[in-house]
RONU-275514 format. One record per residue: residue number from 1; residue in one letter; x, y, z of N, C-alpha, C in turn. Coordinates in Angstrom, 2 decimals. Each point is the difference from the previous one (the first is absolute). Layout:
<NUM 'A' <X Y Z> <X Y Z> <X Y Z>>
...
END
This chain:
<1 'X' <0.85 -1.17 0.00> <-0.85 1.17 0.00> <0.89 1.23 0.00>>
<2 'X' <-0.99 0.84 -0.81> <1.62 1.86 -0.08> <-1.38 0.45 0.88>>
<3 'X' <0.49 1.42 0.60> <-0.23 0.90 0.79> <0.35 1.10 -0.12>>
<4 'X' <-0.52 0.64 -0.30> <0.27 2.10 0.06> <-0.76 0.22 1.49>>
<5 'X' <1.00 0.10 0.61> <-0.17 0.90 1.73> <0.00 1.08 -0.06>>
<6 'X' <-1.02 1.41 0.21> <0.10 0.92 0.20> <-0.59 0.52 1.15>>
<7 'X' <1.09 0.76 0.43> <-0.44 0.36 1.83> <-0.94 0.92 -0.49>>
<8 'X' <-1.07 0.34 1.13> <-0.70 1.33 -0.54> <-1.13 0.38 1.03>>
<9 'X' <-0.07 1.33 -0.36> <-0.61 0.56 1.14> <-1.41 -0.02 -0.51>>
<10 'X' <-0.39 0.34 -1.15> <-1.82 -1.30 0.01> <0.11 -0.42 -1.75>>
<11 'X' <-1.08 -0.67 -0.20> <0.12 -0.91 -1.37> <-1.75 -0.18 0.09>>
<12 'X' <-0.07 0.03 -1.87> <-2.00 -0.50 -0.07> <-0.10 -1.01 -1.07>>
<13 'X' <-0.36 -0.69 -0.27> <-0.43 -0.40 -1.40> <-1.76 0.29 0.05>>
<14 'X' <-0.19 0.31 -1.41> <-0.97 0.65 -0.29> <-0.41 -1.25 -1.65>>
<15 'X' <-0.79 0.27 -0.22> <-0.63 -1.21 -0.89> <-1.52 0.34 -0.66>>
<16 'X' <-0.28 0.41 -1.19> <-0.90 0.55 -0.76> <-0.63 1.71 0.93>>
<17 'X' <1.07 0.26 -0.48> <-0.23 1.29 1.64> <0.00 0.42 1.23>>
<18 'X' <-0.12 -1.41 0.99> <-0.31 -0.19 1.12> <0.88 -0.40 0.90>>
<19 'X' <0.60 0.66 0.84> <0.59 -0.49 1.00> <-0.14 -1.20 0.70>>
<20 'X' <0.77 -0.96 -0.48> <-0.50 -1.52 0.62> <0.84 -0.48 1.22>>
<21 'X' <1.23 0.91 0.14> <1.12 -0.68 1.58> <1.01 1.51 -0.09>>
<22 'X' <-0.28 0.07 1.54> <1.50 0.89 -0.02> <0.42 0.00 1.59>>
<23 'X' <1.01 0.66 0.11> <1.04 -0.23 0.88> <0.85 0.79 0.77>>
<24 'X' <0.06 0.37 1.04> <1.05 0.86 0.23> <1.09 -0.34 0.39>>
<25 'X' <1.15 0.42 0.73> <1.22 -0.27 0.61> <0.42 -1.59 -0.35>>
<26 'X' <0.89 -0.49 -0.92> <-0.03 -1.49 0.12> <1.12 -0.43 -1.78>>
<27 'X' <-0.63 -0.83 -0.19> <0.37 -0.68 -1.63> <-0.79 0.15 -1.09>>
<28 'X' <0.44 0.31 -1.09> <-1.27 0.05 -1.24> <1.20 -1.26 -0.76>>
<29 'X' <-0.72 -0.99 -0.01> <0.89 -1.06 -0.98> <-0.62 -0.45 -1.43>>
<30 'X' <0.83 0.30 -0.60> <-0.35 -0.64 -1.35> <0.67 -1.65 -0.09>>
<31 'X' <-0.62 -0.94 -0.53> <0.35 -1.87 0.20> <-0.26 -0.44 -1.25>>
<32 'X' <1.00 -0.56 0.02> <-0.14 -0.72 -1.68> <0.14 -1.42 0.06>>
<33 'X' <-0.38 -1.08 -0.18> <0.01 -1.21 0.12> <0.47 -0.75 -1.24>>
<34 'X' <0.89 -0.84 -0.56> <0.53 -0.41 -0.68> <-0.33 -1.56 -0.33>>
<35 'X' <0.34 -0.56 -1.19> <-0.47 -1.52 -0.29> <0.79 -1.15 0.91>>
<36 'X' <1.06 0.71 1.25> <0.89 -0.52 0.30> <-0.74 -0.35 1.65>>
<37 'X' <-0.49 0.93 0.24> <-0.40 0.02 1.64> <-0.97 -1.07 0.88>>
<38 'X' <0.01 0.09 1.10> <-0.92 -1.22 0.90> <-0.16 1.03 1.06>>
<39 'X' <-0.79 -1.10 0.66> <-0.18 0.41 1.37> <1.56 0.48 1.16>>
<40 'X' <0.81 -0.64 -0.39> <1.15 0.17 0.88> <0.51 1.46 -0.46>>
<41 'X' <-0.27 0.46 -0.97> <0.39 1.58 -0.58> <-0.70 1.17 0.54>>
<42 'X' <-1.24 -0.94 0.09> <-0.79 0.98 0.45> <-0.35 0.28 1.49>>
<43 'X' <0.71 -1.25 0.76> <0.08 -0.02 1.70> <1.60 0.83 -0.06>>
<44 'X' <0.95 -0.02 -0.29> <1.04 0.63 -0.35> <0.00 2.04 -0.27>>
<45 'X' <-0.99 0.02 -1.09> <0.25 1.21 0.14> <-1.45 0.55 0.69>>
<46 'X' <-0.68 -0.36 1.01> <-0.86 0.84 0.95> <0.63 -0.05 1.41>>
<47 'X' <0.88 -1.31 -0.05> <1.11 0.75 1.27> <1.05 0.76 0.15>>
<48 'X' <0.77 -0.18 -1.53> <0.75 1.42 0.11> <-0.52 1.11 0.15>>
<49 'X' <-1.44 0.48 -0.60> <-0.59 1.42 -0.03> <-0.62 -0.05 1.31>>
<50 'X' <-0.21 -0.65 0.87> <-0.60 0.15 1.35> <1.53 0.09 0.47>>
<51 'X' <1.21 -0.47 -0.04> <0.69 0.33 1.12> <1.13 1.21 -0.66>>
<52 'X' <-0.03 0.21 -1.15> <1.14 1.07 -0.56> <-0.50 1.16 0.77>>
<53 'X' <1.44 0.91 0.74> <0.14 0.67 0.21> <-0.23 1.50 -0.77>>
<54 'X' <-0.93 0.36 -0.34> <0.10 1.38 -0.59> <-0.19 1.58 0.46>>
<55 'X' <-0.32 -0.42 1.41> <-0.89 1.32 0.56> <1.56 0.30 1.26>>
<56 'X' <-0.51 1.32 -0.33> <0.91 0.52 1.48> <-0.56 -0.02 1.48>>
<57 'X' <1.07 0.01 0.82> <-0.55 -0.58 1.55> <0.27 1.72 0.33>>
<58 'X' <-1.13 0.34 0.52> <-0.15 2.02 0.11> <0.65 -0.48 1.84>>
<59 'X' <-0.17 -0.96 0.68> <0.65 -0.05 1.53> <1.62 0.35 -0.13>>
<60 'X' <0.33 -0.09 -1.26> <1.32 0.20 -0.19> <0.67 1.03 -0.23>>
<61 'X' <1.19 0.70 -0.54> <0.21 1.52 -0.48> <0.45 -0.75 -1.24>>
<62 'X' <0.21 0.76 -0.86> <0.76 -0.66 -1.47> <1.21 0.46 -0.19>>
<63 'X' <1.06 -1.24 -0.55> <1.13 0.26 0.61> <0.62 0.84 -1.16>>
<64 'X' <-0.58 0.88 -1.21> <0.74 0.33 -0.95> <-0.93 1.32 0.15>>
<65 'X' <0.58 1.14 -0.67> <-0.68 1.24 -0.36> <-0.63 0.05 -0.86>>
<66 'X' <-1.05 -0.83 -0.55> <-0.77 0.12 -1.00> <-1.18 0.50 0.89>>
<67 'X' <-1.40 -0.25 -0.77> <-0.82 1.00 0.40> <-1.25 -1.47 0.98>>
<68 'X' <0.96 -0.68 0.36> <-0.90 -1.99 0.14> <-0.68 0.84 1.77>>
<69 'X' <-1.49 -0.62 -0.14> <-0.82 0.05 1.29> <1.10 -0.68 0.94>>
<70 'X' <0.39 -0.88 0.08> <0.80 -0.84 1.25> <0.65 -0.98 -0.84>>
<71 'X' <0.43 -1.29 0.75> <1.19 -0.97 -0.83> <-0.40 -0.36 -0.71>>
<72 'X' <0.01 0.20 -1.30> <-0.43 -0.56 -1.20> <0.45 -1.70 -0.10>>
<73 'X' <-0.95 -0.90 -0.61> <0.05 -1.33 -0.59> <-0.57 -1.12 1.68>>
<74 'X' <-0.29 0.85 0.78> <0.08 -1.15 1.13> <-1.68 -0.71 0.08>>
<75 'X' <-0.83 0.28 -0.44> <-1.18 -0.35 0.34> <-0.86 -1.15 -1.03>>
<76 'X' <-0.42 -0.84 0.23> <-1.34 -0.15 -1.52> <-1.05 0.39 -0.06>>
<77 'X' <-0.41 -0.33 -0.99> <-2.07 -0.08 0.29> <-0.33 -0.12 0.77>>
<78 'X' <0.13 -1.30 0.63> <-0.99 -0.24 0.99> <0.48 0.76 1.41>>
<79 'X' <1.72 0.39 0.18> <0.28 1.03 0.92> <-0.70 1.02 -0.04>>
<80 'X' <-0.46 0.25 -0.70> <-0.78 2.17 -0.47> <-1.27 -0.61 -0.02>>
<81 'X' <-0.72 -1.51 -0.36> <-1.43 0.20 0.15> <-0.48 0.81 -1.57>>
<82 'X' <0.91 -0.37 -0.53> <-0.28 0.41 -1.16> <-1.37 -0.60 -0.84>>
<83 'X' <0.02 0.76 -1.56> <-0.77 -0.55 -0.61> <0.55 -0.40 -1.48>>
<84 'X' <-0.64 -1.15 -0.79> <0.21 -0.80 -1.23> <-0.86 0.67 -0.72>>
<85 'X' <0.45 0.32 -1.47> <-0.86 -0.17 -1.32> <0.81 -0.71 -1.01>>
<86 'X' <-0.42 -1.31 -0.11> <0.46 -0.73 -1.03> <-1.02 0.11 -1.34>>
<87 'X' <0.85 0.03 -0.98> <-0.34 -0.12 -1.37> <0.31 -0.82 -1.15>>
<88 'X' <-0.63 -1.12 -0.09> <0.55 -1.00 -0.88> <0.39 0.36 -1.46>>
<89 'X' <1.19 -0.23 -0.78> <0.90 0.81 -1.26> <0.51 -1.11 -0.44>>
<90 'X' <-0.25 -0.99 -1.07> <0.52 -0.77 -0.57> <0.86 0.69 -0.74>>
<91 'X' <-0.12 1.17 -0.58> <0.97 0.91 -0.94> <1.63 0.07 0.71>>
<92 'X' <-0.01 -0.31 1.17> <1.65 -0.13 0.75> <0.45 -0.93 -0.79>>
<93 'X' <-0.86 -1.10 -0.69> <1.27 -1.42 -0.76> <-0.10 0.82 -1.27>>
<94 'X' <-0.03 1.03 -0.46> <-0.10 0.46 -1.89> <1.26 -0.40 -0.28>>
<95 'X' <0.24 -0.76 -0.60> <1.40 0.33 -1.06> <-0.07 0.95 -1.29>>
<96 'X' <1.00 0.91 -0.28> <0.31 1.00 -1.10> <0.93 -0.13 -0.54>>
<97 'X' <1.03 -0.80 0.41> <1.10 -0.40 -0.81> <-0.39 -0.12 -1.59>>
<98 'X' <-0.74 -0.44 -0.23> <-0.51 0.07 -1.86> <-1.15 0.71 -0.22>>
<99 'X' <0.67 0.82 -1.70> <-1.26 0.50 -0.09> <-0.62 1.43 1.35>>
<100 'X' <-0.88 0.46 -0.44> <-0.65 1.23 0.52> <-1.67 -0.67 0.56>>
<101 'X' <-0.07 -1.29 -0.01> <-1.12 -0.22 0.49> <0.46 -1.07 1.35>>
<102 'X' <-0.88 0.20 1.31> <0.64 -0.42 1.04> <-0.57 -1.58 -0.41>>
<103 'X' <0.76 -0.88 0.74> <-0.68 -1.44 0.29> <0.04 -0.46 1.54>>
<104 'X' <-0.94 -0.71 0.06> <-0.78 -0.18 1.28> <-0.13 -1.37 0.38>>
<105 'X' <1.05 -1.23 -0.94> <0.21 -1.25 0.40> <0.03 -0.45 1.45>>
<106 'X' <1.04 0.62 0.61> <0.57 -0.25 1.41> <-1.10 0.29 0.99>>
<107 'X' <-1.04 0.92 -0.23> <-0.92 0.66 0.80> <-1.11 -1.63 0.27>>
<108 'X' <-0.11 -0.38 1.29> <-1.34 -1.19 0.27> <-1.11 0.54 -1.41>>
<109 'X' <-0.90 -1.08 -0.09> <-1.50 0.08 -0.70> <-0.72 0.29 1.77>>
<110 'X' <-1.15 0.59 -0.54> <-0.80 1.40 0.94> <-0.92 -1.13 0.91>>
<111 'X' <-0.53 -1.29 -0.71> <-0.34 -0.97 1.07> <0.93 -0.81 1.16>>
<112 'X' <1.33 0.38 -0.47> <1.14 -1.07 0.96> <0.47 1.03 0.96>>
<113 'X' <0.16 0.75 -0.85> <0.70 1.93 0.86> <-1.16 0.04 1.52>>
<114 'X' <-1.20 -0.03 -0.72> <-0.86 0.62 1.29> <-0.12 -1.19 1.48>>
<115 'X' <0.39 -0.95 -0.23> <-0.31 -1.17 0.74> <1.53 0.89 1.02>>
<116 'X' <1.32 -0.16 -0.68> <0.73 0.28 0.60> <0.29 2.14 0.99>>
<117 'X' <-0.74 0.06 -0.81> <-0.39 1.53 0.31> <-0.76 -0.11 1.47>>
<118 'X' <-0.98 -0.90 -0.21> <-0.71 0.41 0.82> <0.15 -0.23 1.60>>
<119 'X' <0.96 -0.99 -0.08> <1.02 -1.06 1.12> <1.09 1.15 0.48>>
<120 'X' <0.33 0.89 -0.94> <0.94 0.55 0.44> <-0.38 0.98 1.28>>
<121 'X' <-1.70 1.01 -0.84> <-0.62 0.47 0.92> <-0.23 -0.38 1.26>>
<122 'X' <-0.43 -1.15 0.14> <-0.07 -0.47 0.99> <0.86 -0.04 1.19>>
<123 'X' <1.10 -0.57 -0.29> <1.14 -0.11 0.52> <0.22 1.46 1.17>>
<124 'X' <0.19 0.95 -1.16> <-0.02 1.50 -0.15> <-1.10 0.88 1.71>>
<125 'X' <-0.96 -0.71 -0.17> <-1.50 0.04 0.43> <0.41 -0.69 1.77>>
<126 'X' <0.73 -0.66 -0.54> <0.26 -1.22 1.12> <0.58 1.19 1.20>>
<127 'X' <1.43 0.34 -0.63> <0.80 0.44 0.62> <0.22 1.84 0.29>>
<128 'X' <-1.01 0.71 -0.35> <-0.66 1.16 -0.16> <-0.80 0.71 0.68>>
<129 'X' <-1.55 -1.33 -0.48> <-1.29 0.60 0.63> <-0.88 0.16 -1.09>>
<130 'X' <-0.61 -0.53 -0.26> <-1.23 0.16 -1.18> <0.14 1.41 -0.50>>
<131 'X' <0.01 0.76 0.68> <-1.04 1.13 -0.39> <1.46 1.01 -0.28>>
<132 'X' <1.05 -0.46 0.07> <1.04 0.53 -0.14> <0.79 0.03 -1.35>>
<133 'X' <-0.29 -1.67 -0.57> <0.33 -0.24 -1.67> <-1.52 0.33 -1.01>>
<134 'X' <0.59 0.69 -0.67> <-1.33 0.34 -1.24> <0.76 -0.51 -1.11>>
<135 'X' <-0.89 0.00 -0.99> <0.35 -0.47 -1.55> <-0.61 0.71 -1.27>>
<136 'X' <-0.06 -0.16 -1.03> <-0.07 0.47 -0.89> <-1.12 -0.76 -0.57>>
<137 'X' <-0.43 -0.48 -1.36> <-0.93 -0.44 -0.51> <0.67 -1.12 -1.20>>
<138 'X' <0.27 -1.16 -0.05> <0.85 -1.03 -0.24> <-0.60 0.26 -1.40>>
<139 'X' <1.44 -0.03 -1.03> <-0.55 0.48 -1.25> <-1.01 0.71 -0.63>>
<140 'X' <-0.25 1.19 0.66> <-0.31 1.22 -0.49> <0.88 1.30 -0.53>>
<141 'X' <-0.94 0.39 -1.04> <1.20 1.25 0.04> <-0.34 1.17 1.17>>
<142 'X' <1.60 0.21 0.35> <-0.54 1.00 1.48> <1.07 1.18 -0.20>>
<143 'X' <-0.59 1.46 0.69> <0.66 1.03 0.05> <0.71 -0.11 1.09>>
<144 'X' <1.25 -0.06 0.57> <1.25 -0.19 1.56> <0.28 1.34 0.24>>
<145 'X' <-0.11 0.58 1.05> <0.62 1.25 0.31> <0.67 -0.59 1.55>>
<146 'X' <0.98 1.27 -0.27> <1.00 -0.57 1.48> <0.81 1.48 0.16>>
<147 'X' <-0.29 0.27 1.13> <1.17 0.51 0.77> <1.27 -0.24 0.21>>
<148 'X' <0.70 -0.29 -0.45> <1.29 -0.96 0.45> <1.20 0.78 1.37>>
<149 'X' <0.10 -0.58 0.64> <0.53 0.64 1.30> <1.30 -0.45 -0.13>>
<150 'X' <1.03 1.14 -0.39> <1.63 -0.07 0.14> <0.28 0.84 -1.24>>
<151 'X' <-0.12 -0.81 -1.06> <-0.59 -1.13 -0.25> <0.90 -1.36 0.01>>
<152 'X' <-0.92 -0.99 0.85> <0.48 -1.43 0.07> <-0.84 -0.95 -0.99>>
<153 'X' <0.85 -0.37 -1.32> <-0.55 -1.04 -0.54> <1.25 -1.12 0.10>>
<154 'X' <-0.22 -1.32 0.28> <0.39 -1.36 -0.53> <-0.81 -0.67 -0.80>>
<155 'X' <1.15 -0.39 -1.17> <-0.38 -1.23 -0.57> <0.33 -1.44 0.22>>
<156 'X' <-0.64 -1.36 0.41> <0.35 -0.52 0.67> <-0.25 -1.23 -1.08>>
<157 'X' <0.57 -1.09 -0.50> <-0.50 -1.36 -0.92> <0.16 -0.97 1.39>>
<158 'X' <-0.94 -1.31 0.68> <0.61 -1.07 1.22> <0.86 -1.09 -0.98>>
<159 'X' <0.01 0.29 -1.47> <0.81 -0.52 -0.24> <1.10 0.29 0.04>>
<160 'X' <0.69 0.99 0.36> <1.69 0.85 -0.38> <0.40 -0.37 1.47>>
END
């Protein structure tokens, strides 16, 4: 599974006009699922994003002169009580190497993707709080807006 992590201070997806999930203080992730992945990819990368460190610990001072609330990198999600907006993106497997038209081989088919999508949520849900992970609308087209706070993005493959 790939991952676009973006820290952020709120995130919406919106869907034939309508605001369908949004979010404040937390993760807006974009997830791409590949012809390669299982369940073990997907227990894999909802514990790295529950325990990665991205948030600063404000009990702290910060040890550099930048402009950081307190020690930057010491906290996770679930330290801050944060919140999730995941967004499922098969477009993370495009290959462009040929040609000007993308291909979308590597990307799961949208019945195998969602089985594993939806496990991931869960997981996510598990270790969170329901009401803490939101989502998007599983193969729809959707408008993403995000705040991005730093800005902190990772890109993450559980295969690399």
């Amino acid at each position: 599974m790939k991952v676009v992590i973006q820290r952020c201070k709120s995130a919406s997806v919106t869907v034939n006009k309508a605001i369908i999930s949004q979010i404040q203080r937390g993760y807006l992730l974009l997830v791409g699922i590949s012809t390669q992945d299982t369940k073990e990819d997907v227990e894999k990368l909802a514990n790295k994003l529950l325990k990665l460190r991205l948030f600063e610990s404000t009990s702290e001072e910060a040890s550099t002169k930048t402009e950081w609330l307190g020690k930057p990198w010491q906290n996770s999600i679930v330290d801050i009580k944060g919140e999730i907006l995941s967004v499922s993106q098969f477009t993370l497997y495009a290959n462009i190497k040929k040609g000007s038209k993308p291909d979308f081989h590597k990307s799961q088919k949208g019945h195998l993707a969602v089985e594993l999508y939806e496990e991931f949520l869960k997981l996510l849900r598990e270790g969170l709080g329901e009401k803490n992970v939101k989502d998007g609308e599983f193969g729809a087209m959707m408008d993403v807006a995000l705040v991005n706070d730093g800005p902190v993005t990772i890109v993450w493959d559980t295969r690399e």
